[in-house]
C-alpha positions in Angstrom: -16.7 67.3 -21.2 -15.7 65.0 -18.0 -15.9 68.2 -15.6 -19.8 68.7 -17.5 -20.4 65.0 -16.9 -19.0 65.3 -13.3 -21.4 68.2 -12.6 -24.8 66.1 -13.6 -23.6 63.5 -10.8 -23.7 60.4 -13.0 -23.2 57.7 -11.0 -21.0 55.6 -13.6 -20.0 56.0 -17.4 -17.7 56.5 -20.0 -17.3 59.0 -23.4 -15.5 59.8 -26.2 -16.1 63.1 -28.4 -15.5 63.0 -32.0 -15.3 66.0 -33.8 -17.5 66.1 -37.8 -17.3 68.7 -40.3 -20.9 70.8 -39.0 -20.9 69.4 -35.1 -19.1 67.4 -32.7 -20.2 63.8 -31.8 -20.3 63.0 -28.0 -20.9 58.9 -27.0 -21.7 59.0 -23.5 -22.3 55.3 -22.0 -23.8 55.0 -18.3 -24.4 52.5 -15.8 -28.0 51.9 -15.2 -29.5 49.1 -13.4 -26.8 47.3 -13.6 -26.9 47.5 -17.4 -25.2 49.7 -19.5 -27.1 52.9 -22.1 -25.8 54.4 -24.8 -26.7 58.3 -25.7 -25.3 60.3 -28.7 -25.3 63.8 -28.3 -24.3 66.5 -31.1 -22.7 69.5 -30.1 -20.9 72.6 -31.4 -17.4 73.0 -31.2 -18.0 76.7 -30.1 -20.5 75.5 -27.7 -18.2 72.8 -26.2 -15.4 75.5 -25.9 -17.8 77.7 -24.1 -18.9 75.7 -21.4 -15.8 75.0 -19.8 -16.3 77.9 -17.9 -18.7 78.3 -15.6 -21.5 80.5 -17.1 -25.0 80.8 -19.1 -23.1 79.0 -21.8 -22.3 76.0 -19.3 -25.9 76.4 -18.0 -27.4 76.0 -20.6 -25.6 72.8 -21.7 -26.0 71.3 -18.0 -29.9 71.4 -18.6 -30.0 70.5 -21.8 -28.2 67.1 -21.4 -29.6 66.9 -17.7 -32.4 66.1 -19.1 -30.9 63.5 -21.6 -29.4 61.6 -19.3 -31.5 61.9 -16.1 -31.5 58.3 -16.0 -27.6 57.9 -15.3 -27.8 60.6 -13.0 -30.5 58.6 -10.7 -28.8 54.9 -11.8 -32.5 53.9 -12.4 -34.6 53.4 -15.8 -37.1 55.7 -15.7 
């Protein structure tokens, strides 16, 4: 998950990943204005595994939670 994070150019922030019965939990907290957002993201296991290779499976994950968490990447609110 942190090389993911790296990769989307967050400018600060913090997870943890908790894996449930059906899907994994991911708590992603980022630095944005000075002020701190919280995002919850569900994600298979499988899925997870997958994109820690480069890949379609890691693309596909990059620009789905690019577009999640935009607002850490850029450090502004949109």
């Amino acid at each position: 998950m942190r090389g993911l994070l790296e990769q989307l150019r967050l400018e600060a922030y913090l997870f943890e990943v908790e894996p449930h019965a059906r899907n994994w939990e991911v708590r992603i907290d980022c630095g944005i204005n000075e002020k701190w957002q919280s995002a919850v993201l569900e994600i298979s296991s499988t899925r997870l595994t997958a994109s820690r290779e480069a890949g379609p499976a890691r693309d596909a994950v990059l620009s789905a939670r690019h577009e999640q968490l935009g607002a850490c990447a850029r450090g502004v609110a949109p």
